[in-house]
N, C-alpha and C positions, 0 to 999 in steps of 0.2 A: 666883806661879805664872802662866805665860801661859796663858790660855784662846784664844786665837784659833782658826779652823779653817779661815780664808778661805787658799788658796792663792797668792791673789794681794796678801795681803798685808803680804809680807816680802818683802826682798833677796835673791835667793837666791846672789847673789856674797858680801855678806856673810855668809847663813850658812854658807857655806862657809869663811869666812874663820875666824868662831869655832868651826869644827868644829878644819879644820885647822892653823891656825898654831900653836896649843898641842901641837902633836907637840912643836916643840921646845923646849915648854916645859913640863915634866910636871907640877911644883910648882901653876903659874897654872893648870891643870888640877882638881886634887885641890883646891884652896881654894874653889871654885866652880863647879861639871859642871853646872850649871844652865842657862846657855844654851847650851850647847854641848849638852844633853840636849833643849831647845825649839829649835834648829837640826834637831838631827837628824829631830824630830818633821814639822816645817814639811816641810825635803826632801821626807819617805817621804811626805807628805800631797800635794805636788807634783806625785812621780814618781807616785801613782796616779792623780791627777787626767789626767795628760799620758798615761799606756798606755791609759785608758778613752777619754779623746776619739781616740786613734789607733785603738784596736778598732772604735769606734762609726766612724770617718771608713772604716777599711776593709770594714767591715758593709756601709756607704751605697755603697759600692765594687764590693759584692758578691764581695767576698771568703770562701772558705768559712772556715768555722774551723781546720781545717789549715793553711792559709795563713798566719794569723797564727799559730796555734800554732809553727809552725814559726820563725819570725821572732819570738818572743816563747819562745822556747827552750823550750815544754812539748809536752805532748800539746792534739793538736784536743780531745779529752775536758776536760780542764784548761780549753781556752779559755773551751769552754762554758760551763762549770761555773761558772767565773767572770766573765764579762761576757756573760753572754747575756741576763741580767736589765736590766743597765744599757743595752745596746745596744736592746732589746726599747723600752727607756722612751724612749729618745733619740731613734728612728727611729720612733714611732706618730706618726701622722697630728696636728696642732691640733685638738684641739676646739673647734665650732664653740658657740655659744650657738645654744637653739633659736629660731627667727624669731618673734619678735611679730606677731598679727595685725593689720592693716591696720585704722582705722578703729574699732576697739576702744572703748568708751564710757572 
C-alpha cells in the first residue's frame, strides 16, 4: 500500500497513464486496481493542492470570494467555507521571534 502524501512526489503524466491506458484494457484492470487506485489518490491530492494555492494567490490578489467562486463553479458561500481557513494561514504575516536583550549576562 502507498502511504505517500507529498504532491510533488509522483509523475503526474504517468499517473495518468496508469489511470488511463487500461480503458483499453479492462482485464489488466481487474487483476490489479491498485495503482491506478494510488494514481487517482495522488491526482485528487494534486488537484487540491493546486485550487488552494490558486484561492490563497487570488486572496493575495484581493479577490472577493465571489470571484473565485465563480471561476471555481460554486457559491461565494462555498468558497468560504472551504479555503477561508487555508487562505487565512497562508496569507498571516511571519512571526517574528521576540528580540533578545542586548548585553544580557
Amino acid at each position: 500500500m502507498s502511504t505517500h502524501t507529498d504532491p510533488t512526489a509522483f509523475d503526474p503524466v504517468a499517473a495518468c497513464d496508469v489511470l488511463f491506458l487500461p480503458l483499453a484494457d479492462p482485464e489488466r484492470r481487474r487483476r490489479d486496481p491498485t495503482r491506478a487506485l494510488d494514481a487517482a489518490r495522488d491526482l485528487d491530492l494534486l488537484v487540491k493542492v493546486a485550487r488552494e494555492s490558486a484561492v490563497v494567490e487570488a486572496r493575495r490578489a484581493n479577490w472577493t470570494w465571489e470571484e473565485i467562486g465563480d471561476h471555481l463553479g460554486i457559491t461565494a458561500q462555498a468558497a468560504h467555507s472551504r479555503y477561508a481557513k487555508a487562505a487565512a494561514v497562508m496569507l498571516r504575516p511571519a512571526t517574528r521571534w521576540p528580540e533578545q536583550p542586548t548585553g544580557a549576562p
